[in-house]
Predicted model as a PDB file, atoms N, CA, C, CB and O in Angstrom, pLDDT in the B-factor column:
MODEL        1                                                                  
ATOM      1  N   UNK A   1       4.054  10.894   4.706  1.00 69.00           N  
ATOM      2  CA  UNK A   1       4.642  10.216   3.563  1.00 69.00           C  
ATOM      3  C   UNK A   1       6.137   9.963   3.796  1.00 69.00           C  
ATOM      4  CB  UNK A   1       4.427  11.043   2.284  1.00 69.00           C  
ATOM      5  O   UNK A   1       6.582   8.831   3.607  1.00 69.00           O  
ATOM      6  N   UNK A   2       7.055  11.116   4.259  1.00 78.00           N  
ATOM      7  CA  UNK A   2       8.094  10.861   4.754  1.00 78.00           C  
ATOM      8  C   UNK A   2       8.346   9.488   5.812  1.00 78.00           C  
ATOM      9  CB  UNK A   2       8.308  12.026   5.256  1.00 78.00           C  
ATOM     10  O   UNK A   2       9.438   8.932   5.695  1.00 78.00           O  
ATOM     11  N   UNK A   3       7.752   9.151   6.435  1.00 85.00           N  
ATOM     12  CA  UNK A   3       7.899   7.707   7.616  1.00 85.00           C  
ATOM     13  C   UNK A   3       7.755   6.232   6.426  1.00 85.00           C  
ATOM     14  CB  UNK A   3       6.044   7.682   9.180  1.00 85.00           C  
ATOM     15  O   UNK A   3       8.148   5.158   6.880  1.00 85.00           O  
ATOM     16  N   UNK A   4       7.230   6.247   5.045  1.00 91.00           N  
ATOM     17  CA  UNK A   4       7.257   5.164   4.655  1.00 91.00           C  
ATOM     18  C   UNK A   4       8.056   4.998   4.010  1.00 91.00           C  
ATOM     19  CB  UNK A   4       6.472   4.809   4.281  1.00 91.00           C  
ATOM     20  O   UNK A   4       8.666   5.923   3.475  1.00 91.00           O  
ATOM     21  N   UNK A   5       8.419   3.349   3.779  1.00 94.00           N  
ATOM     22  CA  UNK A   5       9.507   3.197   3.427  1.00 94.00           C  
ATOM     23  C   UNK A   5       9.727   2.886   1.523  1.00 94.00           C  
ATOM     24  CB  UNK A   5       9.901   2.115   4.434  1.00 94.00           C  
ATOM     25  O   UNK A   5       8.687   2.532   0.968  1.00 94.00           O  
ATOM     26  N   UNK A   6      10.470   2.962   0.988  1.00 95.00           N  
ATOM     27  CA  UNK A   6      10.792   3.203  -0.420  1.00 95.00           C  
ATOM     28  C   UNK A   6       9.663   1.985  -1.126  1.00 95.00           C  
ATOM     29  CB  UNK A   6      12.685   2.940  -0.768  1.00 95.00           C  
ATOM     30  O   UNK A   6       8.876   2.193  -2.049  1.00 95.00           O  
ATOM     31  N   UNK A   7       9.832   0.936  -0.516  1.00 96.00           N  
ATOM     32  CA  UNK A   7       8.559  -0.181  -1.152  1.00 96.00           C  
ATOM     33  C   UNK A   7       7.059   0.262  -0.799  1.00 96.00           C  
ATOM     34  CB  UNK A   7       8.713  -1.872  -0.400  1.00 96.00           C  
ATOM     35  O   UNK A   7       6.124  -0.160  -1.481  1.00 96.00           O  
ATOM     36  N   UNK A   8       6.805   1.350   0.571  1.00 96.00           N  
ATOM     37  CA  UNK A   8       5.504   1.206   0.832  1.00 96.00           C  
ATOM     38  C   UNK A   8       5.731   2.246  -0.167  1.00 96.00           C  
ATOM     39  CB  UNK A   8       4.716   1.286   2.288  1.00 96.00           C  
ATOM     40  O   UNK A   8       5.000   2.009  -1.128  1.00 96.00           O  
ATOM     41  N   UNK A   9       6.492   3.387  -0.368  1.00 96.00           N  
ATOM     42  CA  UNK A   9       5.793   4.329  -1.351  1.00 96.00           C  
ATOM     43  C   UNK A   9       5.841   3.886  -2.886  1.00 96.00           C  
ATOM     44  CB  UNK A   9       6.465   5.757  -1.234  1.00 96.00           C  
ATOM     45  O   UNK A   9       5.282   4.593  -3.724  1.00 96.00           O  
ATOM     46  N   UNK A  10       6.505   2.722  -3.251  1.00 97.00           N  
ATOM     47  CA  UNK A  10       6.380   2.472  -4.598  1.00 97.00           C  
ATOM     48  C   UNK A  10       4.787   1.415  -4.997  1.00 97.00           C  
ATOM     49  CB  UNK A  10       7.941   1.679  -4.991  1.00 97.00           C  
ATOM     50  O   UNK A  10       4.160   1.313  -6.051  1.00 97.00           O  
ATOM     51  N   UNK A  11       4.556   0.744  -3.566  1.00 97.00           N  
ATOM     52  CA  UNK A  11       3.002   0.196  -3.737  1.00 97.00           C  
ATOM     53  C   UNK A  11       1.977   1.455  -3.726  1.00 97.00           C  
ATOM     54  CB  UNK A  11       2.551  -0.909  -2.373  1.00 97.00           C  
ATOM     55  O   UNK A  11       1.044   1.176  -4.478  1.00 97.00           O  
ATOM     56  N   UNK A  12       1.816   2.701  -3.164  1.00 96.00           N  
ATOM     57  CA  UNK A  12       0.799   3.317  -3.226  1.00 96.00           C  
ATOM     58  C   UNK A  12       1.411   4.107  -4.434  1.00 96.00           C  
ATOM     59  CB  UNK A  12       0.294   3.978  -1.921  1.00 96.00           C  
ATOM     60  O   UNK A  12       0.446   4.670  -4.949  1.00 96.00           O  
ATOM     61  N   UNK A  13       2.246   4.340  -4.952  1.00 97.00           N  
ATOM     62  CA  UNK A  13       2.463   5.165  -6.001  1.00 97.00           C  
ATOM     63  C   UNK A  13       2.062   4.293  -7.099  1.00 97.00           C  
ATOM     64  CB  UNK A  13       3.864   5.721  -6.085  1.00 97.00           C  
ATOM     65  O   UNK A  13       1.529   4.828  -8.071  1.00 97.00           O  
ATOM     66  N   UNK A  14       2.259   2.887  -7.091  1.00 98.00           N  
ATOM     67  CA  UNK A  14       1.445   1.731  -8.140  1.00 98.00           C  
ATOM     68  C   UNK A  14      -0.272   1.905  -8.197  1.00 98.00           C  
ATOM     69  CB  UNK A  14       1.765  -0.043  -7.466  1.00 98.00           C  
ATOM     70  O   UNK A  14      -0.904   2.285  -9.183  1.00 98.00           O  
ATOM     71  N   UNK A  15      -0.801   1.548  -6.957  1.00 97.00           N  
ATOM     72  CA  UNK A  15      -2.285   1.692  -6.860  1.00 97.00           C  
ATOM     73  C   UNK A  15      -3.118   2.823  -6.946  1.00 97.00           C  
ATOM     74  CB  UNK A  15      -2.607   1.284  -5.851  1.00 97.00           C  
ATOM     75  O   UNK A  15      -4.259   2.792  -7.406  1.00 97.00           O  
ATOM     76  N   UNK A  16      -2.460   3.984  -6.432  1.00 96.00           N  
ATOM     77  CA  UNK A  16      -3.009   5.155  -6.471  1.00 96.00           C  
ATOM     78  C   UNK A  16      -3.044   5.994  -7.555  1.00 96.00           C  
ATOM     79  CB  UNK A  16      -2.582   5.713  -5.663  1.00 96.00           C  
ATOM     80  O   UNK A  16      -4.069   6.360  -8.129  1.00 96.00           O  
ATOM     81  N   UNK A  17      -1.460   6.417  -7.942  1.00 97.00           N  
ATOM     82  CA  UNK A  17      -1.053   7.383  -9.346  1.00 97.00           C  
ATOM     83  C   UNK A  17      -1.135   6.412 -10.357  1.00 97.00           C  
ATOM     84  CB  UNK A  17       0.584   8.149  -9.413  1.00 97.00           C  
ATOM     85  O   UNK A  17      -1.768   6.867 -11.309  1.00 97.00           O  
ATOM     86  N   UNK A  18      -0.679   5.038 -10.574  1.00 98.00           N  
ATOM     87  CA  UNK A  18      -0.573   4.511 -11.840  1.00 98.00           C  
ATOM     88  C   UNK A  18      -2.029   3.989 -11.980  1.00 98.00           C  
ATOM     89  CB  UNK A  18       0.617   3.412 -12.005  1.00 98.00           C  
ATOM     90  O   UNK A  18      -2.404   3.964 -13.152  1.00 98.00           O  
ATOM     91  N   UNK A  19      -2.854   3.606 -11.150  1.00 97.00           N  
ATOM     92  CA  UNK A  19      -4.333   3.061 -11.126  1.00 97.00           C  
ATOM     93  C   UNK A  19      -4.156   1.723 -11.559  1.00 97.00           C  
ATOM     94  CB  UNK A  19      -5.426   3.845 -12.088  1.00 97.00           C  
ATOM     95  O   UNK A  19      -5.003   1.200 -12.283  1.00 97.00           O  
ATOM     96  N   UNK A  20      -2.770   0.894 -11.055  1.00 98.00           N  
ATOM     97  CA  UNK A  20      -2.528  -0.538 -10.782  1.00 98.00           C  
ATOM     98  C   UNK A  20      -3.638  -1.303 -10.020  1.00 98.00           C  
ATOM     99  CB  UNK A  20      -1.277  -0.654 -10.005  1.00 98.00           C  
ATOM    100  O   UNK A  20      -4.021  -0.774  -8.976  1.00 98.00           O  
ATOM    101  N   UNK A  21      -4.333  -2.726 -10.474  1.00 98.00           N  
ATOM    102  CA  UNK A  21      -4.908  -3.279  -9.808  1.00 98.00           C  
ATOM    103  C   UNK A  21      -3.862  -4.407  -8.529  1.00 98.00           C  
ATOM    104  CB  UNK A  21      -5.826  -3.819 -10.837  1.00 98.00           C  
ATOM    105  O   UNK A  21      -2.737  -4.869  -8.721  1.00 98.00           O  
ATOM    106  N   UNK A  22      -4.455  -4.512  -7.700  1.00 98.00           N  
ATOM    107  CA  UNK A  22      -4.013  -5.685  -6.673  1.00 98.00           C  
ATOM    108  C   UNK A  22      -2.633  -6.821  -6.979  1.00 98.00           C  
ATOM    109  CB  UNK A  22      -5.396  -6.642  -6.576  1.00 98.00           C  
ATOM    110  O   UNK A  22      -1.507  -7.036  -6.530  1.00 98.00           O  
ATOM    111  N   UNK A  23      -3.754  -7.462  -8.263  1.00 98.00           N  
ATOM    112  CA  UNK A  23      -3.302  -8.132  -8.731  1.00 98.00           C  
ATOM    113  C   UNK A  23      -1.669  -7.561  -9.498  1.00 98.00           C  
ATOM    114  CB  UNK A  23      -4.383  -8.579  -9.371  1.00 98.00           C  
ATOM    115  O   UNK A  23      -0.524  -7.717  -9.075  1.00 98.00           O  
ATOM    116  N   UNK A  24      -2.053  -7.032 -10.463  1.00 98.00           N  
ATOM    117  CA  UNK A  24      -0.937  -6.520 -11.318  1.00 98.00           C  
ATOM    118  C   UNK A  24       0.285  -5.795 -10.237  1.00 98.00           C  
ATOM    119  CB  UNK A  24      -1.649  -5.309 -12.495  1.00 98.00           C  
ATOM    120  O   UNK A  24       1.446  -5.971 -10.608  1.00 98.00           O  
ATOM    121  N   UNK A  25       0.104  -5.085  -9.077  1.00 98.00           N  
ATOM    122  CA  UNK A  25       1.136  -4.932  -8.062  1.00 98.00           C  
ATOM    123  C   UNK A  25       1.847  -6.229  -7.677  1.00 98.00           C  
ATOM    124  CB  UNK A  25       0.536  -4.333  -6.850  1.00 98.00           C  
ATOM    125  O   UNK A  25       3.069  -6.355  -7.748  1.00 98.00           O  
ATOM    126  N   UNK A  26       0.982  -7.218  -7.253  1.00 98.00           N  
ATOM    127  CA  UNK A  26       1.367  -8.390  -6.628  1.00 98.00           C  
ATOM    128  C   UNK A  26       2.277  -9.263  -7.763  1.00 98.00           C  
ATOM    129  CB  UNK A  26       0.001  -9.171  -6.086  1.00 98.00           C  
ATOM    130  O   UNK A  26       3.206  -9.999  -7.427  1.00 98.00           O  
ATOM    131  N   UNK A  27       1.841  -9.048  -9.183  1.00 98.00           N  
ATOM    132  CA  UNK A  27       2.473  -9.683 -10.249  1.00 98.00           C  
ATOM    133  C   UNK A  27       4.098  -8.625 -10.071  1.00 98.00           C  
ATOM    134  CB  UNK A  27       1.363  -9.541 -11.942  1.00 98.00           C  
ATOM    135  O   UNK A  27       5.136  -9.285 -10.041  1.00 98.00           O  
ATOM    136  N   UNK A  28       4.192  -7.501  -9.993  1.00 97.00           N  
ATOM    137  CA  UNK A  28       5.117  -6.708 -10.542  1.00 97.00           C  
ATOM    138  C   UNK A  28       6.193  -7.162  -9.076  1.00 97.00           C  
ATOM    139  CB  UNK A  28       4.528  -4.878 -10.904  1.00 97.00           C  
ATOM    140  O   UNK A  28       7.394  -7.347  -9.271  1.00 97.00           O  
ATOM    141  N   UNK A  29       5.727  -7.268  -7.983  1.00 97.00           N  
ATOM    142  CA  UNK A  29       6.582  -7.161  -6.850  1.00 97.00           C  
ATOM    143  C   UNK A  29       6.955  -8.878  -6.206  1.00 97.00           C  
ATOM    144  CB  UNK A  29       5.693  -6.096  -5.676  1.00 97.00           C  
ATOM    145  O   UNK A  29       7.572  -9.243  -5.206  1.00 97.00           O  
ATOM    146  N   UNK A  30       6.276  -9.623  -7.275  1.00 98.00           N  
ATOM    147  CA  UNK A  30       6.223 -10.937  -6.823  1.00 98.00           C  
ATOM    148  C   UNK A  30       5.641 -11.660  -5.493  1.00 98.00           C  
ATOM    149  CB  UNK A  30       7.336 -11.181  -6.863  1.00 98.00           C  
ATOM    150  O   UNK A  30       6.073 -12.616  -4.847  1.00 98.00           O  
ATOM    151  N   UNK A  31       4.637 -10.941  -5.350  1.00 98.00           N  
ATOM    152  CA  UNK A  31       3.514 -11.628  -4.271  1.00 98.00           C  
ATOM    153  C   UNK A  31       2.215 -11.906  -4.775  1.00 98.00           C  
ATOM    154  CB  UNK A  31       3.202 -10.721  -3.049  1.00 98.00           C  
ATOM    155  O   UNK A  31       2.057 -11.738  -5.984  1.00 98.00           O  
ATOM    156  N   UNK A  32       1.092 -12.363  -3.981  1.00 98.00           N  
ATOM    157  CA  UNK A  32       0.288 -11.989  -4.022  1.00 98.00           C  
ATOM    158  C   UNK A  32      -0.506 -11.207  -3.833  1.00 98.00           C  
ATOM    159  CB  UNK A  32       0.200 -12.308  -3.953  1.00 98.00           C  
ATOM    160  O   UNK A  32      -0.156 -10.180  -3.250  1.00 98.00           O  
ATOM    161  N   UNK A  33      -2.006 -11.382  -4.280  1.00 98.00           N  
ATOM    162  CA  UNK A  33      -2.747 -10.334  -4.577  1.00 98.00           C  
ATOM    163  C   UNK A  33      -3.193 -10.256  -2.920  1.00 98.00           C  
ATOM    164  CB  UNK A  33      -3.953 -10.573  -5.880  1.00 98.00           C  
ATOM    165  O   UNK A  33      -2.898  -9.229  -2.308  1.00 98.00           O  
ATOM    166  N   UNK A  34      -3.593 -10.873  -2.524  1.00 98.00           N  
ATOM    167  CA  UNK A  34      -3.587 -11.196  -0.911  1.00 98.00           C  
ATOM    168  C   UNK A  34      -2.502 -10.009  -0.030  1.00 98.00           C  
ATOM    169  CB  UNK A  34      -2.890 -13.039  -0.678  1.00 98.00           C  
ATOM    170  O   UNK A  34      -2.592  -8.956   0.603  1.00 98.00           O  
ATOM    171  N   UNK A  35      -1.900 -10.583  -0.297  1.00 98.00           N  
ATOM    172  CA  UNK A  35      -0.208  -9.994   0.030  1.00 98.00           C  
ATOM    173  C   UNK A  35      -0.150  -8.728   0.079  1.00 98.00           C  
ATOM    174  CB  UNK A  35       0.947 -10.306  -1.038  1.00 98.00           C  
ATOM    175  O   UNK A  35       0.412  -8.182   1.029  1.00 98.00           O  
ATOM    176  N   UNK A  36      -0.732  -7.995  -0.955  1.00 98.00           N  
ATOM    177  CA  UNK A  36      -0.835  -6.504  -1.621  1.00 98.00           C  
ATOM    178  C   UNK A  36      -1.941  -5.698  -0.588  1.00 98.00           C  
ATOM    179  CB  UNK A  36      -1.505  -6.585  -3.471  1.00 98.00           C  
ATOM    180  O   UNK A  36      -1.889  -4.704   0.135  1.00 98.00           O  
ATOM    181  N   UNK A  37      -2.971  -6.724  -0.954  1.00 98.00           N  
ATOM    182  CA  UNK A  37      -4.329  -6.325  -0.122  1.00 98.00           C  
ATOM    183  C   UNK A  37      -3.652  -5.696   1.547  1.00 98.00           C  
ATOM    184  CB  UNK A  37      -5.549  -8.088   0.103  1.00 98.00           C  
ATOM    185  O   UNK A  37      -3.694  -4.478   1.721  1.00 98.00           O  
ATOM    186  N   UNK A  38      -3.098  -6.544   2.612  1.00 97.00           N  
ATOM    187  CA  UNK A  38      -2.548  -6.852   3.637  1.00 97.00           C  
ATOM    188  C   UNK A  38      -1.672  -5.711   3.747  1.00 97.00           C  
ATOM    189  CB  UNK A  38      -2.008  -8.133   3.637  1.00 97.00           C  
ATOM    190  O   UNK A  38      -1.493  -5.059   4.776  1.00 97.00           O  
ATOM    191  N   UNK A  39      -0.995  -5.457   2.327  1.00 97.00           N  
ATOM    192  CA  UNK A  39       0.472  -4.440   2.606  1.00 97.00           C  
ATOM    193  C   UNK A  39      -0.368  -3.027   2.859  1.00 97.00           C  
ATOM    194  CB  UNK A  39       1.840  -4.273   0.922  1.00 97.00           C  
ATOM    195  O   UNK A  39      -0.193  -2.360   3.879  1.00 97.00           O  
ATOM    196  N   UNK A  40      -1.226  -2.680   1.894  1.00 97.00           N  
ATOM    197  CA  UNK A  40      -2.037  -1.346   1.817  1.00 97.00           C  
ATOM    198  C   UNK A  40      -2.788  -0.975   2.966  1.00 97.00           C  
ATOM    199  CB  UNK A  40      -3.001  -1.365   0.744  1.00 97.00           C  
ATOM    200  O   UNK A  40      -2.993   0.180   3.340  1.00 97.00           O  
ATOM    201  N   UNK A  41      -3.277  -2.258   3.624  1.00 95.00           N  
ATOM    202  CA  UNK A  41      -4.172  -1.936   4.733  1.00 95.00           C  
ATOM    203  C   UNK A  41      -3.440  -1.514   6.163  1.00 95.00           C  
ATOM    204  CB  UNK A  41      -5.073  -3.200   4.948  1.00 95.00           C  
ATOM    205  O   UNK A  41      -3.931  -0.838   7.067  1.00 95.00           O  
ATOM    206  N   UNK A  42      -1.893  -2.218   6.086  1.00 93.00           N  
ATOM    207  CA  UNK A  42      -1.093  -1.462   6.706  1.00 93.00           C  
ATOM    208  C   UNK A  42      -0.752  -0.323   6.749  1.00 93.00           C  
ATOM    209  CB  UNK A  42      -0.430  -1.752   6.654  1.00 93.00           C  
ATOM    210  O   UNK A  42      -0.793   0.353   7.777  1.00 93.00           O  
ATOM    211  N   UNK A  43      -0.412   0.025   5.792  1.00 94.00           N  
ATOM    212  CA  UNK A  43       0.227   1.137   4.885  1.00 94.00           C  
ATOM    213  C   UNK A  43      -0.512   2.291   5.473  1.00 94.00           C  
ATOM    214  CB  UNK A  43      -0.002   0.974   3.142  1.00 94.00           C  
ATOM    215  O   UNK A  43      -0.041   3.196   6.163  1.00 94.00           O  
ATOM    216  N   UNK A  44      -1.576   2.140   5.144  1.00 90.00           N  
ATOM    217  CA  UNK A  44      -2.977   3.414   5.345  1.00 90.00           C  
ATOM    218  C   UNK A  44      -3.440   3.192   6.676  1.00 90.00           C  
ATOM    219  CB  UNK A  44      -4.538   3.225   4.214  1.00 90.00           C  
ATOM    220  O   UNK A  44      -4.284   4.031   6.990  1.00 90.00           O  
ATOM    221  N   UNK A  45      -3.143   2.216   7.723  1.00 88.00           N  
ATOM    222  CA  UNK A  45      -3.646   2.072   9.107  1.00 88.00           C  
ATOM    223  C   UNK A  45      -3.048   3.211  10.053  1.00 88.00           C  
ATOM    224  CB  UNK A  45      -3.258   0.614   9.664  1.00 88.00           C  
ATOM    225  O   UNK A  45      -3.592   3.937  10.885  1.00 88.00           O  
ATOM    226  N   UNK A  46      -1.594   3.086   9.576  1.00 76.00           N  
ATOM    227  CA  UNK A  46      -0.427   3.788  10.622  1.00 76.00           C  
ATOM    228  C   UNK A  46      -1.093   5.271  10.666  1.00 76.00           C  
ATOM    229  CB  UNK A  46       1.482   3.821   9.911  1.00 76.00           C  
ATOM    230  O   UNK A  46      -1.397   5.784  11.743  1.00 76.00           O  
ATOM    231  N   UNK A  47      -1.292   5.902   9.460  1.00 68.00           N  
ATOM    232  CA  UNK A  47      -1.713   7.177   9.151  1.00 68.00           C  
ATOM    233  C   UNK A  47      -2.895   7.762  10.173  1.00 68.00           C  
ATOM    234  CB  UNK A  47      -2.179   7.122   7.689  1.00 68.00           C  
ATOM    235  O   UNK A  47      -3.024   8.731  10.922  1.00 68.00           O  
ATOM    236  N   UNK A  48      -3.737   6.519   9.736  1.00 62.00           N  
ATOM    237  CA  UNK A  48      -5.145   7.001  10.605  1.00 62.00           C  
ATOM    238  C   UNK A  48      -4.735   6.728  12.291  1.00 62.00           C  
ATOM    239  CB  UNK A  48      -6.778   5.832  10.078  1.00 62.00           C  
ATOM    240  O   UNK A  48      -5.318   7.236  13.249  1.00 62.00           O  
ATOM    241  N   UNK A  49      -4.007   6.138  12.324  1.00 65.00           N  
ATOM    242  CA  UNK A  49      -3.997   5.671  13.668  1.00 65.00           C  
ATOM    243  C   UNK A  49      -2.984   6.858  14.664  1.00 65.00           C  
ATOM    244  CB  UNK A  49      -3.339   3.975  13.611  1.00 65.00           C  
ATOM    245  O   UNK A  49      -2.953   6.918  15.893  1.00 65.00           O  
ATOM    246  N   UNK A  50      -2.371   7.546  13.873  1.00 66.00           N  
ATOM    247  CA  UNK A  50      -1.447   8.799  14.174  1.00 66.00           C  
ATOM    248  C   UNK A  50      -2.589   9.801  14.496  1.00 66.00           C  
ATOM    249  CB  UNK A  50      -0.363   9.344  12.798  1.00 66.00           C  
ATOM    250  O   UNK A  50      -2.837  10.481  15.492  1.00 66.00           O  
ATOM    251  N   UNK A  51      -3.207   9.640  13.263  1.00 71.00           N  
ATOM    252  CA  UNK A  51      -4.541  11.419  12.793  1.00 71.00           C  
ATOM    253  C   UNK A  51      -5.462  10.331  14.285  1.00 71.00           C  
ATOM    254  CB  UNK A  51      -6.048  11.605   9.919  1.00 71.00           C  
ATOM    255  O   UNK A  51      -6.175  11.229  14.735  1.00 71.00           O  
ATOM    256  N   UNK A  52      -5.663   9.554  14.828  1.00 76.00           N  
ATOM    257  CA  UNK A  52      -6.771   9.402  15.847  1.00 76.00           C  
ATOM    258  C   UNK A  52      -8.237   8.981  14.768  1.00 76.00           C  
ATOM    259  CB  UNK A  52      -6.953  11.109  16.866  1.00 76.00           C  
ATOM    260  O   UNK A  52      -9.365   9.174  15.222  1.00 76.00           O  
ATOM    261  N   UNK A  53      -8.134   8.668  13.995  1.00 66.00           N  
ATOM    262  CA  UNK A  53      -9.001   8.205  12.820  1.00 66.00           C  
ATOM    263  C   UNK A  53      -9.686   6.918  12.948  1.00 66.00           C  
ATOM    264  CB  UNK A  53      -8.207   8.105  11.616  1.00 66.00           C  
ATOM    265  O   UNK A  53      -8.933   5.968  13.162  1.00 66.00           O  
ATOM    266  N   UNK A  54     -10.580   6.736  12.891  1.00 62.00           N  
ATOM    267  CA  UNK A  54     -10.889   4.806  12.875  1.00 62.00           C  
ATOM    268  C   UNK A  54     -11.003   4.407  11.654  1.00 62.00           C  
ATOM    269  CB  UNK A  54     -12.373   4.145  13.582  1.00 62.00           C  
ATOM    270  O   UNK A  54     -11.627   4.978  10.760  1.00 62.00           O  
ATOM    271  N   UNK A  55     -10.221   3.113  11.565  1.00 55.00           N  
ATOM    272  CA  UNK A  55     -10.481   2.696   9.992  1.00 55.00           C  
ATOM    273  C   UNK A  55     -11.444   1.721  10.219  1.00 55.00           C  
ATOM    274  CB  UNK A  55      -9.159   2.070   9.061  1.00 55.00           C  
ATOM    275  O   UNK A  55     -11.944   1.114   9.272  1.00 55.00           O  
TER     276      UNK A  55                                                      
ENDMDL                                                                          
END                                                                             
């Protein structure tokens, strides 16, 4: 959690703890829902890809 940066932890702290949809992130941060989709799948890749994990 420490390696991400202040926006990746304010998108998973949106989707995860607040139970924000896609959409409503993408509304709040001014992207799209697309956009959001793309950011998370990053977000959560690095992790697994450290732990040796397959996503």
């Amino acid at each position: 959690m420490h390696r991400l940066t202040g926006r990746e932890k304010r998108i998973l702290l949106m989707r995860y703890f607040r139970n924000m949809s896609q959409a409503e992130i993408g509304a709040e941060l001014h992207v799209s829902q697309m956009q959001v989709s793309r950011l998370l799948s990053q977000i959560l890749e690095r992790p697994r890809h450290r732990l040796g994990v397959a996503g």
